[in-house]
N, C-alpha and C positions, 0 to 999 in steps of 0.2 A: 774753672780755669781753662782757657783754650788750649788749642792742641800749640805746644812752640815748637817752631820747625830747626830743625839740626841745620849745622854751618851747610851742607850739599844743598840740604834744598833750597835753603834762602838764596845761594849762588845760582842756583839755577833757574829761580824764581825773580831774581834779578831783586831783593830784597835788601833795605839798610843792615849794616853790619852792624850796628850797636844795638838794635830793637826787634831786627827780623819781619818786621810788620811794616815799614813805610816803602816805597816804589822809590827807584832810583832814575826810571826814566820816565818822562811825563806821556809817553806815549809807546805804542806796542811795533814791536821790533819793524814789522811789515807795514809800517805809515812812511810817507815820506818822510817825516819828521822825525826818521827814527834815532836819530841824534841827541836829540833836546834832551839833556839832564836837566832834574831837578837841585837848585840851588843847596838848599840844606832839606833835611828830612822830612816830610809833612807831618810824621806822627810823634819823634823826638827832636827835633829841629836840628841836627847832627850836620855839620855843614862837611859838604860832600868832597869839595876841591881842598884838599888840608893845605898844600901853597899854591901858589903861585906858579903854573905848570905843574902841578902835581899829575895831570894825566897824560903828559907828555911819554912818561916812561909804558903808557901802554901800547906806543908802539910798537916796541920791543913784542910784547905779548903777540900782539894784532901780527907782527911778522911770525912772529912760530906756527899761530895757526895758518898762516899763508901757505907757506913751507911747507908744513905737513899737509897738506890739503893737495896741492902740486903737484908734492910727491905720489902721496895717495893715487891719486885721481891717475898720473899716467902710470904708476906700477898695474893699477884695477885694468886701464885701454889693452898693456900690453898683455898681459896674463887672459883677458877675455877674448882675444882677436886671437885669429889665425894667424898672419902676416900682420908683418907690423903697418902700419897704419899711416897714412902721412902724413905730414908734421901740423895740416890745417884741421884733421880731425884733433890734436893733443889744445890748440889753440881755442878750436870753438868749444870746447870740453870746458876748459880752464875758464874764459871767458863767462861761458852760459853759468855753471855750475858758482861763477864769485856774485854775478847779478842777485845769486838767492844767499849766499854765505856771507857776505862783505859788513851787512847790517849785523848779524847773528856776532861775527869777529869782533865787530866794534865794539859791541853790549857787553860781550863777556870779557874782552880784554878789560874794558874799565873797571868791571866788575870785581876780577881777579887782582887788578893791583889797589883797588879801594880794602878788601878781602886781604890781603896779606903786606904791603906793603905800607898800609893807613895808619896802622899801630892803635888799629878801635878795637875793645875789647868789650864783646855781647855783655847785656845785662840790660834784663827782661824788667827792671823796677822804674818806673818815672822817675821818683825823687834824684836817681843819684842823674837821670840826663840834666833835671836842670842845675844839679849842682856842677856837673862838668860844662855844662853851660856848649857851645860852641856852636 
């Protein structure tokens, strides 16, 4: 039997929530294409989008980590300077530091609201995916 990975890691692994085992995005976070979901599952065929704007609501998400990241980011400038710093150094900070984080926000927002708001409940058996079918 393989090793099955707990809820953390499949989230972090960016993994289907019902099987644990299929990729949720066709490509790795640092491609330009790091957008492109996959339609439904490759390994249970679990279709990913449950309505119609269902990932609308990760913007919500995608804003918190903005927000805390922000924040983060000019609490770390002021607390590491001397004097405070001026306002074009908090900009190219913020700036430089979303060019690497913006992809990373995206992946897990989706991820977090497929994961808790999808209403998919793991189960490692094939038979019952094709019985729920979707």
């Amino acid at each position: 039997m393989e090793n099955e990975l707990s809820k953390s890691q499949a989230i972090l692994q960016c993994k289907c929530p019902r099987c644990r085992k299929g990729e949720i995005f066709e490509n790795s976070a640092f491609s330009l294409n790091f957008a492109k979901t996959h339609t439904n599952c490759p390994v249970c065929n679990l279709k990913y989008e449950r309505i119609l704007g269902f990932f609308w609501s990760a913007m919500y998400v995608s804003y918190a980590f903005t927000v805390a990241h922000m924040i983060t980011l000019m609490v770390a400038i002021n607390v590491l300077t001397d004097e405070r710093p001026a306002l074009w150094v908090f900009f190219a900070a913020i700036i430089g530091s979303f060019v690497f984080f913006v992809p990373v926000y995206f992946r897990y927002s989706r991820v977090i609201v497929l994961y808790f708001l999808g209403g998919i409940k793991y189960n490692p058996n094939p038979k019952v995916w094709e019985e729920q079918g979707e």
